[in-house]
DODONU-903276 format. One record per residue: x negated, y, z of N, C-alpha, C in turn; residue in one letter; residue number from 1. Coordinates in pm, whole numbers, plus 50000, padded with zeros to 5 digits. Layout:
<nodes>
<node n_px="X" n_py="Y" n_pz="Z" ca_px="X" ca_py="Y" ca_pz="Z" c_px="X" c_py="Y" c_pz="Z" resn="A" resi="NUM"/>
...
</nodes>
This chain:
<nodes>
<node n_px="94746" n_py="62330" n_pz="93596" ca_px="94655" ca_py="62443" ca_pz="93596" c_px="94687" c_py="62532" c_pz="93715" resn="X" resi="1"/>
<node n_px="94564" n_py="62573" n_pz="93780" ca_px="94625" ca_py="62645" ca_pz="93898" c_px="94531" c_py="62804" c_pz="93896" resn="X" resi="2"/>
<node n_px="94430" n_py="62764" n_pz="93794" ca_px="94364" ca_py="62871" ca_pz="93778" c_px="94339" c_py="62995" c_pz="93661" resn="X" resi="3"/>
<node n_px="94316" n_py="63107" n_pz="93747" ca_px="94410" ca_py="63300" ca_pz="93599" c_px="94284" c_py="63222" c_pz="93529" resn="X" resi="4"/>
<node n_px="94216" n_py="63195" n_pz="93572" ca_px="94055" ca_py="63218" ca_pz="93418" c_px="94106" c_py="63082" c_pz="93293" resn="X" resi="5"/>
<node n_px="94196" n_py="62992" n_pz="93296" ca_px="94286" ca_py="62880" ca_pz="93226" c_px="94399" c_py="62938" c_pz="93212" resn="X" resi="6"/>
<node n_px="94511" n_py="62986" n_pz="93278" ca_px="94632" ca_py="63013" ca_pz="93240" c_px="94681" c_py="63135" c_pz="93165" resn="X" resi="7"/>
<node n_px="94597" n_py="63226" n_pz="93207" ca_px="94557" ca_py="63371" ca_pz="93102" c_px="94504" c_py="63328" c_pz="92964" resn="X" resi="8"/>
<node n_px="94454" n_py="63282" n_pz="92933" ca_px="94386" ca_py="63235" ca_pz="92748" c_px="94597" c_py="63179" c_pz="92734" resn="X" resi="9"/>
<node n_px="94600" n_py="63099" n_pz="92818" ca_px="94705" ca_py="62995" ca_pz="92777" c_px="94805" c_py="63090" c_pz="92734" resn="X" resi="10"/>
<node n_px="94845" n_py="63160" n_pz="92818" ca_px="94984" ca_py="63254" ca_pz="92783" c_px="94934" c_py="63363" c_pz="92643" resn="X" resi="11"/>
<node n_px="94796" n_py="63378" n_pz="92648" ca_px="94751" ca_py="63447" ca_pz="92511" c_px="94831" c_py="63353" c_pz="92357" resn="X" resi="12"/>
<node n_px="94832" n_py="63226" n_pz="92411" ca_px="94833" ca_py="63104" ca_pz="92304" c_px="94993" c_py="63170" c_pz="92289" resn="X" resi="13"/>
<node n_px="95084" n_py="63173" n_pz="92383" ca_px="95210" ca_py="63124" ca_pz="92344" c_px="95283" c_py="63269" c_pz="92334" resn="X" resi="14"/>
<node n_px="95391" n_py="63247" n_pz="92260" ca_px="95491" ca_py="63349" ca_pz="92263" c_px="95544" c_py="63420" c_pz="92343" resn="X" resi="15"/>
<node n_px="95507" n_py="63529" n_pz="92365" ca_px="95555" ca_py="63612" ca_pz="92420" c_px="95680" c_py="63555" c_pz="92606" resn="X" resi="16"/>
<node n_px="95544" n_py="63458" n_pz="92671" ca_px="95617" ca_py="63415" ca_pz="92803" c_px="95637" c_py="63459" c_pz="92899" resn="X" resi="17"/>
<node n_px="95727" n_py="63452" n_pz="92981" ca_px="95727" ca_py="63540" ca_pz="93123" c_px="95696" c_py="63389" c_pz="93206" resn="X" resi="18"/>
<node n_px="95568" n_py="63454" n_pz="93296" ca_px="95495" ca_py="63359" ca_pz="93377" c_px="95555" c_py="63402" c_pz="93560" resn="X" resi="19"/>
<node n_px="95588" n_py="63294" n_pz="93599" ca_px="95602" ca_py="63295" ca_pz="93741" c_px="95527" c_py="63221" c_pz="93809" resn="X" resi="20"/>
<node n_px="95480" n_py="63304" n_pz="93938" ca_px="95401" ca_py="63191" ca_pz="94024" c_px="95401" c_py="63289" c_pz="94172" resn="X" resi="21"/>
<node n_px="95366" n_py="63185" n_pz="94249" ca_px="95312" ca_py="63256" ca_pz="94418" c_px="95212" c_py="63280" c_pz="94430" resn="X" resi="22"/>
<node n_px="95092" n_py="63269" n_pz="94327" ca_px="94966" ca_py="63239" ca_pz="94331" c_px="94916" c_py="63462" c_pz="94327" resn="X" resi="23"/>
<node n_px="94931" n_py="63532" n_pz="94461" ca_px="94869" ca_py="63651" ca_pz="94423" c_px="94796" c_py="63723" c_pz="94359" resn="X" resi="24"/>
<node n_px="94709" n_py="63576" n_pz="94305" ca_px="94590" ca_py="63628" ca_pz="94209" c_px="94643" c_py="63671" c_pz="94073" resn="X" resi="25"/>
<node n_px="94759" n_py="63658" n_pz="94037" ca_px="94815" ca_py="63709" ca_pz="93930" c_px="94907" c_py="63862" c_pz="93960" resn="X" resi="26"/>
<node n_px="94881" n_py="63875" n_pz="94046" ca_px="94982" ca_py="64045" ca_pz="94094" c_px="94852" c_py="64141" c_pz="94051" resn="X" resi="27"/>
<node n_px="94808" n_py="64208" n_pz="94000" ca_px="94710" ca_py="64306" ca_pz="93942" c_px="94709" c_py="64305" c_pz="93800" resn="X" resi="28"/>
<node n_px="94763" n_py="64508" n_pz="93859" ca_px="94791" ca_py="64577" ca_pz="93748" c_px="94686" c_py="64573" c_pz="93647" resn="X" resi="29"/>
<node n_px="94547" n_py="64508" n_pz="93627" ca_px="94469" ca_py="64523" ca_pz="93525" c_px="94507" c_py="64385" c_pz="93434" resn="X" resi="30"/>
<node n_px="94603" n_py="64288" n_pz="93497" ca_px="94596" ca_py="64184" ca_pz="93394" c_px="94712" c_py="64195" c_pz="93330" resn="X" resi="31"/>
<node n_px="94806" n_py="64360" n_pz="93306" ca_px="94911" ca_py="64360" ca_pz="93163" c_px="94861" c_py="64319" c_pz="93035" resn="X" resi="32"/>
<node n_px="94974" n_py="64293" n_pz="92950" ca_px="94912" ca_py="64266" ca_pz="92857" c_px="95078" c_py="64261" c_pz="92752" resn="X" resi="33"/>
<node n_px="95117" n_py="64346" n_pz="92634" ca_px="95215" ca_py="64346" ca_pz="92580" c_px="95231" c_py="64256" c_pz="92500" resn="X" resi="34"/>
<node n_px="95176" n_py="64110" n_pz="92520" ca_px="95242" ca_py="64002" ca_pz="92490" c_px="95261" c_py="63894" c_pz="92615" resn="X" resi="35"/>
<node n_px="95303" n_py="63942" n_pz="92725" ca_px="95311" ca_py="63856" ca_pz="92845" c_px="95366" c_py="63944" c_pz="92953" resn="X" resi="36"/>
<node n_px="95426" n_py="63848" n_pz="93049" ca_px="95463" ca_py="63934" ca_pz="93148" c_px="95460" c_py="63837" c_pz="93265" resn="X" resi="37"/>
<node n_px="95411" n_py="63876" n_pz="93374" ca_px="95332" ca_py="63831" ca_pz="93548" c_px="95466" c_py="63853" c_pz="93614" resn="X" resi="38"/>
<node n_px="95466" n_py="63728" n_pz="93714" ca_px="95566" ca_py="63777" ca_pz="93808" c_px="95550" c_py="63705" c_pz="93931" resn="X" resi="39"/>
<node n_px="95493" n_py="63785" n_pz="94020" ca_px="95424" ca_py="63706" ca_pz="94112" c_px="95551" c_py="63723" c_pz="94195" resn="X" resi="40"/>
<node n_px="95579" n_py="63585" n_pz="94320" ca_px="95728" ca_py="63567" ca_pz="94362" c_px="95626" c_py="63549" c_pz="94526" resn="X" resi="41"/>
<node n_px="95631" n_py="63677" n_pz="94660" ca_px="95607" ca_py="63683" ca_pz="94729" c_px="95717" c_py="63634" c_pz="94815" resn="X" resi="42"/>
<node n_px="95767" n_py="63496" n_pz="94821" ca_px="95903" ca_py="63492" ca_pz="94867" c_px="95847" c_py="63331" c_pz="94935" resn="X" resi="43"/>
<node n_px="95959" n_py="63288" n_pz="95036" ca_px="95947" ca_py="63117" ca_pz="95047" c_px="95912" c_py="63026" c_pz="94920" resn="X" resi="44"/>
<node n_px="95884" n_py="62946" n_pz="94937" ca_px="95911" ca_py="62847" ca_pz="94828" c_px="96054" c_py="62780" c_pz="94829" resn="X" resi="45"/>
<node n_px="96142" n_py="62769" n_pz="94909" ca_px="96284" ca_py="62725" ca_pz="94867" c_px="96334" c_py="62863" c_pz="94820" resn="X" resi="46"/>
<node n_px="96308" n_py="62959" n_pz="94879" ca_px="96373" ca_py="63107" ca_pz="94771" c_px="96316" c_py="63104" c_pz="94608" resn="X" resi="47"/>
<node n_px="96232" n_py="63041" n_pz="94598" ca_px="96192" ca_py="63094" ca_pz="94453" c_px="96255" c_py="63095" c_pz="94342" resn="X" resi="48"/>
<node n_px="96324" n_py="62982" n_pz="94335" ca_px="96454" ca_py="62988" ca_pz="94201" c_px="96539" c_py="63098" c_pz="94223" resn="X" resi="49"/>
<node n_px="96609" n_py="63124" n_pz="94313" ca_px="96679" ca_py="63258" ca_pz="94387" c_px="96639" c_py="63377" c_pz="94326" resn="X" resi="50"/>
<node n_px="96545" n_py="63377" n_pz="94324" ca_px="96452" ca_py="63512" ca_pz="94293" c_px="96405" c_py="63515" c_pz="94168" resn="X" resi="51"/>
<node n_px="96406" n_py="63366" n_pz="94085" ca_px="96346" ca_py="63388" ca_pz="93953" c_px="96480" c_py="63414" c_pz="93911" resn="X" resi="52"/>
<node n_px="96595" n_py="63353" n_pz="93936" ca_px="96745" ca_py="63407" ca_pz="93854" c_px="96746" c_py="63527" c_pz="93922" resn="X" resi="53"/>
<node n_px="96692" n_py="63619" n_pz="93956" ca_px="96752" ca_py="63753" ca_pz="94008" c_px="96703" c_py="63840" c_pz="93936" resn="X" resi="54"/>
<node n_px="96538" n_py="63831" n_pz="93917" ca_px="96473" ca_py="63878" ca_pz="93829" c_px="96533" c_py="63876" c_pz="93690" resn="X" resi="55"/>
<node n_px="96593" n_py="63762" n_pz="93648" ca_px="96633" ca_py="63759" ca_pz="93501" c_px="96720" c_py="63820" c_pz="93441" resn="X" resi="56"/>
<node n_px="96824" n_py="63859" n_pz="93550" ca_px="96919" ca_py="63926" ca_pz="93555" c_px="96963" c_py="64032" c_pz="93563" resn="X" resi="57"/>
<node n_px="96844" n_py="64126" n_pz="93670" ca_px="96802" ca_py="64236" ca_pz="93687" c_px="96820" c_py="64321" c_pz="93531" resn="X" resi="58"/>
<node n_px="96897" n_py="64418" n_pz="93546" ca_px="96885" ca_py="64518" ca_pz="93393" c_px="96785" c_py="64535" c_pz="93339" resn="X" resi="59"/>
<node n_px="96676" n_py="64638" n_pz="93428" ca_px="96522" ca_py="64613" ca_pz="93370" c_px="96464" c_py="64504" c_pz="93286" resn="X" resi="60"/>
<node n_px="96496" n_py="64387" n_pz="93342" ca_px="96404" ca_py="64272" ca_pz="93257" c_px="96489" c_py="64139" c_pz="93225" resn="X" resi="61"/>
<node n_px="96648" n_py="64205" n_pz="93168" ca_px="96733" ca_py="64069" ca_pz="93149" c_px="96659" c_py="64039" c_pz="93025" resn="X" resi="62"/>
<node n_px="96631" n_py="64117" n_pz="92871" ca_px="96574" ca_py="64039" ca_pz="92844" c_px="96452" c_py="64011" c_pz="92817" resn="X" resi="63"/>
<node n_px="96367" n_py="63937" n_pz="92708" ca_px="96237" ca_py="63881" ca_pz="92715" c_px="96141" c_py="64068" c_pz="92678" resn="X" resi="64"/>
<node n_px="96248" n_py="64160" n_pz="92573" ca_px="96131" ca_py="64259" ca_pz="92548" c_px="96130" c_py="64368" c_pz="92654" resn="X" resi="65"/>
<node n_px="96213" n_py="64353" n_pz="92734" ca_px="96166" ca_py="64416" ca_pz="92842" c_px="96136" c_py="64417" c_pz="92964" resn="X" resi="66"/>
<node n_px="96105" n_py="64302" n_pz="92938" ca_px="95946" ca_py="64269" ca_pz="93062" c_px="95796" c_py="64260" c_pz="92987" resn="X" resi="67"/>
<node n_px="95793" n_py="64219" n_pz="92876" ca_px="95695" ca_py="64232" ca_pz="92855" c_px="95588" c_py="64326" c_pz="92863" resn="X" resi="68"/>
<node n_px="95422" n_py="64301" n_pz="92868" ca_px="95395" ca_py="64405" ca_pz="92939" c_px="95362" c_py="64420" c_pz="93075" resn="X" resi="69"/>
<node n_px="95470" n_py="64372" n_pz="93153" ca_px="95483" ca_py="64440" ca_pz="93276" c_px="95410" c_py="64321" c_pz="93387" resn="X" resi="70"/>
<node n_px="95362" n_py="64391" n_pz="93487" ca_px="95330" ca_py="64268" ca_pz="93654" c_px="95405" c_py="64327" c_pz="93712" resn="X" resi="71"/>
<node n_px="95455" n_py="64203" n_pz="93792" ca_px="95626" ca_py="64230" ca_pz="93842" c_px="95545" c_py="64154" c_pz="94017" resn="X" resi="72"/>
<node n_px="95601" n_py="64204" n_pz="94163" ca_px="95548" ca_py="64166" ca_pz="94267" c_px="95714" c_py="64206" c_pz="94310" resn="X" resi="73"/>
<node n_px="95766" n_py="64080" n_pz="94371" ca_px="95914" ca_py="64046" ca_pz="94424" c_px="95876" c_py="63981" c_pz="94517" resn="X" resi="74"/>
<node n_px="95923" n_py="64067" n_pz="94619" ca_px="95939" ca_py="64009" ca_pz="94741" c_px="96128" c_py="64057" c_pz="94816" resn="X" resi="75"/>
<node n_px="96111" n_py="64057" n_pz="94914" ca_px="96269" ca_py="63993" ca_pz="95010" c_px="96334" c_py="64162" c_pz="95006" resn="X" resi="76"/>
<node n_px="96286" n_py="64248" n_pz="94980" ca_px="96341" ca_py="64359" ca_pz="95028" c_px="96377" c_py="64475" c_pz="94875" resn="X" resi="77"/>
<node n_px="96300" n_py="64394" n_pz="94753" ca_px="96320" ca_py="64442" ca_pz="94631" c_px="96199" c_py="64418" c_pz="94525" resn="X" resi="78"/>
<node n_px="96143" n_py="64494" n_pz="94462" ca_px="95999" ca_py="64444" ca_pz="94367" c_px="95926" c_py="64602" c_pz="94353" resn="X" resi="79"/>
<node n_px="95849" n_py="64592" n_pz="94335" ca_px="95742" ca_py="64681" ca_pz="94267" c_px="95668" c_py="64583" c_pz="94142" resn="X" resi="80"/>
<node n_px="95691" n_py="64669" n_pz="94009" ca_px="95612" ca_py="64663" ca_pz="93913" c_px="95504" c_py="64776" c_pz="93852" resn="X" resi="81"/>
<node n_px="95457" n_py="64694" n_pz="93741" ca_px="95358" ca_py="64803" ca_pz="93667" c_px="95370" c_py="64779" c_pz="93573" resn="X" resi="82"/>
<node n_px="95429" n_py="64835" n_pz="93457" ca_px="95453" ca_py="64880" ca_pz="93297" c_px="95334" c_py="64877" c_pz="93235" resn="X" resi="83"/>
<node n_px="95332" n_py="64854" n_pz="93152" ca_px="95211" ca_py="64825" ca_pz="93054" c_px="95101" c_py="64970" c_pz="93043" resn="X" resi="84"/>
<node n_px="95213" n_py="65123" n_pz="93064" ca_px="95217" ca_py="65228" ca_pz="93072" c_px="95239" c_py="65265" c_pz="93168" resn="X" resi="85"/>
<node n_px="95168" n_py="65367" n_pz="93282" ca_px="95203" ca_py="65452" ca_pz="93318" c_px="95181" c_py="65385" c_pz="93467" resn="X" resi="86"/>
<node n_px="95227" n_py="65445" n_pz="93553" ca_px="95201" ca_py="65409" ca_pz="93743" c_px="95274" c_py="65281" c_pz="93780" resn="X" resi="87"/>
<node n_px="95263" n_py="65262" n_pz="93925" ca_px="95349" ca_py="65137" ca_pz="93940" c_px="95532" c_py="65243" c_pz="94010" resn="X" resi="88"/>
<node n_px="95623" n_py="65139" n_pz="93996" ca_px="95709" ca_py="65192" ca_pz="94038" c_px="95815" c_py="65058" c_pz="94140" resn="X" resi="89"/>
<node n_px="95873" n_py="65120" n_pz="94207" ca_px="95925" ca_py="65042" ca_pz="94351" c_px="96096" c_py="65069" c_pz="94322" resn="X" resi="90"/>
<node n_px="96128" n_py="64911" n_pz="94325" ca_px="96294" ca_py="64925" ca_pz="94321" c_px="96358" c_py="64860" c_pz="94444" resn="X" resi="91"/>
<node n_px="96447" n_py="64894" n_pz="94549" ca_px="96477" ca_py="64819" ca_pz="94651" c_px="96617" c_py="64708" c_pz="94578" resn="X" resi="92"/>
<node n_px="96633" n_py="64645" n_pz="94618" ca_px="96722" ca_py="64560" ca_pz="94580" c_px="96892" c_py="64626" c_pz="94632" resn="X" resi="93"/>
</nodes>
């Protein structure tokens, strides 16, 4: 599946998943949703595992309930997210 109008119903289906991809069309703050969490990985493709263990690890969102909710945009210099609530906010690494 490479497309939000298929993979959005899908993550509706499942438990509470944290979705990664490069695909930008998933970085917008209108597609939160507090049973899912976006994490679009603006990075190489050999960085991406790099960055998905960094993310996981990260205090904010070590675990699953607190990311949920949230679109997460990680790129090389730190991330900006958006909370289910409230503005987006910018963390440098």
């Amino acid at each position: 599946m490479d497309d939000r109008e298929e993979i959005i119903p899908l993550l509706h289906s499942l438990r509470r998943p944290t979705f990664f991809t490069r695909d930008q069309d998933f970085c917008h703050p209108w597609l939160r949703h507090p049973e899912y969490c976006l994490v679009f990985l603006e990075v190489k493709p050999e960085e991406a595992a790099h960055y998905i263990r960094r993310v996981l690890r990260y205090p904010l969102f070590r675990t699953q309930a607190q990311r949920m909710g949230k679109v997460i945009r990680i790129h090389e210099d730190g991330m900006r997210f958006w909370p289910l609530k409230g503005g987006a906010q910018e963390i440098a690494w």
